[in-house]
MIBA-607841 format. One record per atom (N, C-alpha, C): x negated, y, z. Coordinates in pm, whole numbers, plus 32768, in hexadecimal, padded with zeros to 4 digits. Atoms other than C-alpha are relative to their C-alpha. Example, Ala and Ser with C-alpha at 12.3 -4.5 7.8 and 13.67 -1.06 7.14 Angstrom:
// MIBA-607841
7FA77F898000
7B327E3E830C
7FA680788000
80527F897FFA
7AA97F9682CA
804D806D8049
// end
This chain:
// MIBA-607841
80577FA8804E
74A3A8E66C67
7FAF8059805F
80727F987FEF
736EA9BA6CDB
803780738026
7FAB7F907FF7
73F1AADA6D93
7F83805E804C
80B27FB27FBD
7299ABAA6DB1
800680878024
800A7F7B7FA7
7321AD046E06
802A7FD48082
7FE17FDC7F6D
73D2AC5C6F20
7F9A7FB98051
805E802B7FEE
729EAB846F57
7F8E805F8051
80507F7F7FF2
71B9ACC66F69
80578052809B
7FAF7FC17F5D
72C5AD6F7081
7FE57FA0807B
802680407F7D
728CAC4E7168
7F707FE67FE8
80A680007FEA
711BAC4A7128
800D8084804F
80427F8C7FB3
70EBADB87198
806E7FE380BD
7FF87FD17F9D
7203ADA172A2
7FFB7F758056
801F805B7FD4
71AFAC4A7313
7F597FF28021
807D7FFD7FFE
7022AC5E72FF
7FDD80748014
806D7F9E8004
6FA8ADAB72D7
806C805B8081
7FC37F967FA9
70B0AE9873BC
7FEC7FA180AB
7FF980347F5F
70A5ADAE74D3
7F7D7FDB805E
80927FF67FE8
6F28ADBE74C9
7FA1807E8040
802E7F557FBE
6F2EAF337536
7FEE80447FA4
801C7FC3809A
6F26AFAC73CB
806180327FF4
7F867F997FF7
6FECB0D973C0
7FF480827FD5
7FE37F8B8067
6F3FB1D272CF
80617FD07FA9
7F5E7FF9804E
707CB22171FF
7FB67FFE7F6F
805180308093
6F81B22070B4
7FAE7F767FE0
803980827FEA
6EE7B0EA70F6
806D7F7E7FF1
7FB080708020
7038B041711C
805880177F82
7FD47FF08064
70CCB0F57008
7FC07FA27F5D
806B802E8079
6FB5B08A6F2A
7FEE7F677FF2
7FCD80958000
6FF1AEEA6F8E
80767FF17FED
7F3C80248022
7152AF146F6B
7FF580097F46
80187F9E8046
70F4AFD96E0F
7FBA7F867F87
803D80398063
6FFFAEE76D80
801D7F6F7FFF
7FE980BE800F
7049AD5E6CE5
7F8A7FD68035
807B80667F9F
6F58ACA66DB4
7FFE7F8B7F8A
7FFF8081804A
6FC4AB896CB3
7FC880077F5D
803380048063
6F4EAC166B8A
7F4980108012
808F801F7FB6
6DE5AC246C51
7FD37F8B8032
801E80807FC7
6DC8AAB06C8E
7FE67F937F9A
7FFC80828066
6D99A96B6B93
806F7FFE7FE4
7F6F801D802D
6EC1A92F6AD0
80357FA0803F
7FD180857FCC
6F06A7D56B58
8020803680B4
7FFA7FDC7F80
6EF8A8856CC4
8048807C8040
7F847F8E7FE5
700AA9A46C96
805A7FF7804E
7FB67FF57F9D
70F8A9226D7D
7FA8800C808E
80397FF87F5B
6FF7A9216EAF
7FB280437FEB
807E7F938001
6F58AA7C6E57
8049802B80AA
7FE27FA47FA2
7010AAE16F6A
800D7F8580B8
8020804C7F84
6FC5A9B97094
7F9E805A8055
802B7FD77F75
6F45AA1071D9
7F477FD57FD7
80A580518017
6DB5A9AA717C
7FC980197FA4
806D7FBB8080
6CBDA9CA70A0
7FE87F907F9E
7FD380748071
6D08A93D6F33
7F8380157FB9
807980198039
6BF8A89A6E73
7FF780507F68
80137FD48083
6B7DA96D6D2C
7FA87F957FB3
806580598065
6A95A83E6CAA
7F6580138012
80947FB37FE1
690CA8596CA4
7FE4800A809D
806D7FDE7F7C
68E7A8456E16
804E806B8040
7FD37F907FD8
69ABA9866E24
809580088036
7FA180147F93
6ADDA9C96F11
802D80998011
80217FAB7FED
6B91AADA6F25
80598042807B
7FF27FF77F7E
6BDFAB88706D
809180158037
7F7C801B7FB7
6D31AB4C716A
80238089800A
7FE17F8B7FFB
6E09AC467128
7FF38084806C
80387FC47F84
6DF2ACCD729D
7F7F804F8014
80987FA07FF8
6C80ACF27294
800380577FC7
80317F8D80A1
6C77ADAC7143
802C807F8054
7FA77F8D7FBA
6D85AE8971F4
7FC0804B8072
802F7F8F7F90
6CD7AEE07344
7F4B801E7FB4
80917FC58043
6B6AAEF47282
801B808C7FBF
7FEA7FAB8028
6C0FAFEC71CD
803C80868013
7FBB7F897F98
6CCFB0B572B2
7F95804A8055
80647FDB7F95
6B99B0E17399
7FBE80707FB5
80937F9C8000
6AB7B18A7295
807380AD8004
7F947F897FEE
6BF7B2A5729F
7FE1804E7F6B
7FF07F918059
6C08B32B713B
806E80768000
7F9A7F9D801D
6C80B46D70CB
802880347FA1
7FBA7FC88063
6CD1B4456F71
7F8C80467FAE
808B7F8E805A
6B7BB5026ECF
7F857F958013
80A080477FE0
6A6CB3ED6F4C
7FC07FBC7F4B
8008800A8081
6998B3686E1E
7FE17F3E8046
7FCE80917FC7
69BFB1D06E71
7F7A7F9B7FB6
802A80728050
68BAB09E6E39
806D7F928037
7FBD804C7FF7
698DAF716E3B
7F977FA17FDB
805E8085803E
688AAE116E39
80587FAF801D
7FD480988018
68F0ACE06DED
80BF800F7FC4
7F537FDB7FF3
6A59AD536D7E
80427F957F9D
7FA380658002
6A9DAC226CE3
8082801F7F81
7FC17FEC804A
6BDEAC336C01
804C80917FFC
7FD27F9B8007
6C17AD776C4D
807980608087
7F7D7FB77FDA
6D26ADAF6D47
7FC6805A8085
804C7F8F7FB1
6C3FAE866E3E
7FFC807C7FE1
7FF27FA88044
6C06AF306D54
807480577FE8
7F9C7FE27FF5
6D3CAF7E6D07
807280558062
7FF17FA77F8D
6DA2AFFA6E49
7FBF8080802D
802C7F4F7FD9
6C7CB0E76E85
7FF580297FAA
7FED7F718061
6CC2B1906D5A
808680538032
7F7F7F9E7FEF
6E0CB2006DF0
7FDE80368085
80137F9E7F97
6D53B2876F33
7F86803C8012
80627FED7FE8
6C0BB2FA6ECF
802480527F51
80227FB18058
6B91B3D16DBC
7FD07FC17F76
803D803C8063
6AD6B2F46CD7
7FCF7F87802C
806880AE7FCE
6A46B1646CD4
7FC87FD07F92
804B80618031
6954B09B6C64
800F7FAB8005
802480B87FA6
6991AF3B6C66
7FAA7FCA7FD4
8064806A803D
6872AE7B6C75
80417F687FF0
7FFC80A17FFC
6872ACEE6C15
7FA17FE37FCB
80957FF8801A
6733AC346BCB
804F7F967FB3
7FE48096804E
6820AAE66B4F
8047805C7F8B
7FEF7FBE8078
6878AB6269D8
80947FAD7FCD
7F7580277FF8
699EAAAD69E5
80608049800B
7F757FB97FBE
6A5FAB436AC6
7FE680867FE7
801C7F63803E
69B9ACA16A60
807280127F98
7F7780168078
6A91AC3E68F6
807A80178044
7F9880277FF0
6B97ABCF69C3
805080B48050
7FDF7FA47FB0
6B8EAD256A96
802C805E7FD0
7FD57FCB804B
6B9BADF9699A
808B7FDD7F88
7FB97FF28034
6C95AD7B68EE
80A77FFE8062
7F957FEE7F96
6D87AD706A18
80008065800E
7FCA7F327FF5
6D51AEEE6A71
801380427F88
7FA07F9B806B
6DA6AF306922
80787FD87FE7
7F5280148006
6ED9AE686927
805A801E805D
7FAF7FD57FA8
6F42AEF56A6A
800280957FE8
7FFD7F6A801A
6F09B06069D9
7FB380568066
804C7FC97F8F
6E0BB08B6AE5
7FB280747FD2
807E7FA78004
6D42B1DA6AA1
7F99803E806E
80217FC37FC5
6C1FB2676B3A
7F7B7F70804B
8065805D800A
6B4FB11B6B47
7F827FC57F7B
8076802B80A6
6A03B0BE6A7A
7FB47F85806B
804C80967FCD
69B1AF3A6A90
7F7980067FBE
808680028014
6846AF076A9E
7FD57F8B800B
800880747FE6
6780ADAC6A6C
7F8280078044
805F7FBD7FF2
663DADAB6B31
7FF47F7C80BA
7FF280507F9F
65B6ACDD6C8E
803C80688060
7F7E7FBB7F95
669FAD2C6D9C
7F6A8034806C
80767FD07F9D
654FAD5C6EB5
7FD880687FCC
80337F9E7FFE
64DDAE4C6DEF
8068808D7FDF
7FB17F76801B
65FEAF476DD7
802780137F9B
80037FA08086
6634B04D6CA2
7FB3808F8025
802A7F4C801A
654DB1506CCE
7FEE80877FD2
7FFB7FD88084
6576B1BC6B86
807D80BF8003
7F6D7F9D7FDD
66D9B2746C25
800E803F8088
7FE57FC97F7D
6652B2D06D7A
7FF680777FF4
7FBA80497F6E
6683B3636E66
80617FEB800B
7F5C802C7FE1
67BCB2CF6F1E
801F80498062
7FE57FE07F66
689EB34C7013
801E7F69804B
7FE9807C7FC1
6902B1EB704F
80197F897F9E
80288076802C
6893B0AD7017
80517F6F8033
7F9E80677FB6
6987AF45704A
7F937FAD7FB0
803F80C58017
68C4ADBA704B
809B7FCD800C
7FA780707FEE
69E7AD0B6FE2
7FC07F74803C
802280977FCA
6966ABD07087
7F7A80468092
803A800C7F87
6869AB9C71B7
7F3A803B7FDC
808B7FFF7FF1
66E2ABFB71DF
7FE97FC0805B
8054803C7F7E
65DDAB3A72B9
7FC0805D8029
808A7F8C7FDF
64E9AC7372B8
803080887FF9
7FC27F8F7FF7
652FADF172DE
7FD880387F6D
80007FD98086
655BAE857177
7FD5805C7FF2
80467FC17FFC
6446AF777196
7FED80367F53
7FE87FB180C3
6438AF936FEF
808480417FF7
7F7E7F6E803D
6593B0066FE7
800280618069
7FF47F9E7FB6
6579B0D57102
7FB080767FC7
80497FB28047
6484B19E706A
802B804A7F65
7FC77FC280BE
6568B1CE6F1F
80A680448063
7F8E7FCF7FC5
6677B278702B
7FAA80A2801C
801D7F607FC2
6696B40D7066
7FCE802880B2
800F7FFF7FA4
663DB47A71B2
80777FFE802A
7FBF801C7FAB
673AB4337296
80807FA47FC7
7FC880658030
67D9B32E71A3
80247F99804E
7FA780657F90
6866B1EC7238
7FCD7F7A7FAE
7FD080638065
6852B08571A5
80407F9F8077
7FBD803F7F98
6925AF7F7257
7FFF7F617F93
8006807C802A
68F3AE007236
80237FA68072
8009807B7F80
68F4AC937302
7F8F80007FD8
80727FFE7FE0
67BFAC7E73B0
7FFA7FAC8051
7FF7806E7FA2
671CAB617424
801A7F857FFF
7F95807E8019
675CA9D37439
80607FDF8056
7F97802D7FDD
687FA9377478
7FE07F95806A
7F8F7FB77FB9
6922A90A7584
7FF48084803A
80617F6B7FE1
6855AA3375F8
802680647FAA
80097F97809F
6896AB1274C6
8067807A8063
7FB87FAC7FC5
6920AC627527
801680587F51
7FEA7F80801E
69E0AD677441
7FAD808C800C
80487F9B7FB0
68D5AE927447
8003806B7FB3
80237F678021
68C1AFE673EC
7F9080607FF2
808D7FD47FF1
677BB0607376
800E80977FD8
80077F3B8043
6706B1F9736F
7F5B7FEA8004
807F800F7FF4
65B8B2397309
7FAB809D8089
80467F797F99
64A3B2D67409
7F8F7FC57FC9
8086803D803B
6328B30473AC
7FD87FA37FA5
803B80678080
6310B2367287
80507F94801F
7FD280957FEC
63EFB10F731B
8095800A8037
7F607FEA7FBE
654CB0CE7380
7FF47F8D8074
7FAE800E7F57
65E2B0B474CA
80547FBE8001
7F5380198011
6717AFE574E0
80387FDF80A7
7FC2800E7F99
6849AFCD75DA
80437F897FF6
7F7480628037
691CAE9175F3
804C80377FF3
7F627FAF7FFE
6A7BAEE475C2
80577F5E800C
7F87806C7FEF
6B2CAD7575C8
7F8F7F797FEB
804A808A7FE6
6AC2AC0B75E2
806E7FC17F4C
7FF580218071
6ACDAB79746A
7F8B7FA17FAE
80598045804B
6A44AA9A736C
80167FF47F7C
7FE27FD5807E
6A0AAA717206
7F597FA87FCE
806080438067
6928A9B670E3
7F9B80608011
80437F9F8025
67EFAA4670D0
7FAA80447F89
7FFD7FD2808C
6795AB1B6FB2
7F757FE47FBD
805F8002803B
6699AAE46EA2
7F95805E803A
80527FBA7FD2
6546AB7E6EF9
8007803B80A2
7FE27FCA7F75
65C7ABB97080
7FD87F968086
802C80677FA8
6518AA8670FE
7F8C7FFC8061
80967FC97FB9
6419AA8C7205
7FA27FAC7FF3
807A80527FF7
62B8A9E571D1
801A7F978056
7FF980587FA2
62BAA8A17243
7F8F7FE48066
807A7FFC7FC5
61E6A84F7340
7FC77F668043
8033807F8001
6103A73173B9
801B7FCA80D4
801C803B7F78
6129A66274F4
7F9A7F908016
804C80687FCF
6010A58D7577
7FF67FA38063
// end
């Protein structure tokens, strides 16, 4: 039988603690939340594998690890007001409601929007409002942010959501193609964000986050 709290203990201390992930709210909050009620029904026993499990549509959603140091980096303190894109069935969500102040989750697939909302209400999640809407273009509707998460990858620097962040806000995504792709940490300056790597990573890349293709002759 399915043994998903003890499942969840060797996810964080098998994947996420041995990754350098060692805010004590961050691991509280994976220990804290069912990862399995955030996944496809048919795919509850491997919410909690090492990798990134398929949501359907193209969409993927991110290795527990990453999620973990993307999220550790932007350093909440419990008061931030949160966009969450692409959040998928929810379980991002879910988490930064227990270390941030307030979230938005965006999703543009109306599916899993349904599906999102009805998971953070069956996990008793408060303090989240699912939104349906294209993921490139944000929620401006609820800016500004203190911090902004791309569940999944960009090709191009996310200059629209940077612009829906507070001053000295944060957003943190994978940047970049693969094998190349870096973990990055964007702050905005002059109208545009800056980013730092922080780890070598990869990840699907998100609706609207594609870069112009271009022509070779």
């Amino acid at each position: 039988m399915f043994d998903s709290a003890l499942a969840r203990r060797m996810m964080v201390d098998g994947q996420v603690r041995t990754a350098d992930v060692r805010n004590p709210e961050l691991i509280a909050a994976m220990l804290g939340v069912p990862r399995e009620r955030f996944v496809p029904q048919p795919l509850a026993e491997q919410a909690y594998v090492d990798g990134e499990l398929d949501l359907g549509s193209g969409r993927t959603m991110l290795a527990p690890m990453v999620f973990a140091k993307l999220v550790q980096a932007a350093q909440l303190s419990g008061r931030e007001h949160v966009l969450d894109v692409g959040c998928g069935l929810g379980y991002s969500s879910a988490i930064l409601a227990r270390l941030a102040g307030s979230v938005v989750a965006l999703e543009e697939d109306a599916d899993l929007a349904r599906q999102a909302k009805a998971a953070l209400a069956g996990s008793g999640t408060a303090g989240v409002v699912v939104v349906q809407g294209p993921l490139g273009a944000g929620w401006p509707a609820a800016a500004p942010y203190d911090f902004i998460l791309l569940n999944g990858a960009t090709e191009i620097v996310p200059d629209t959501l940077g612009r829906q962040l507070k001053p000295g806000g944060r957003l943190a995504c994978i940047f970049g193609h693969a094998p190349a792709a870096k973990a990055t940490l964007f702050r905005p300056a002059e109208g545009h964000l800056v980013g730092r790597p922080i780890f070598d990573a990869a990840a699907v890349t998100l609706p609207g986050f594609h870069a112009a293709p271009t022509f070779v002759f």
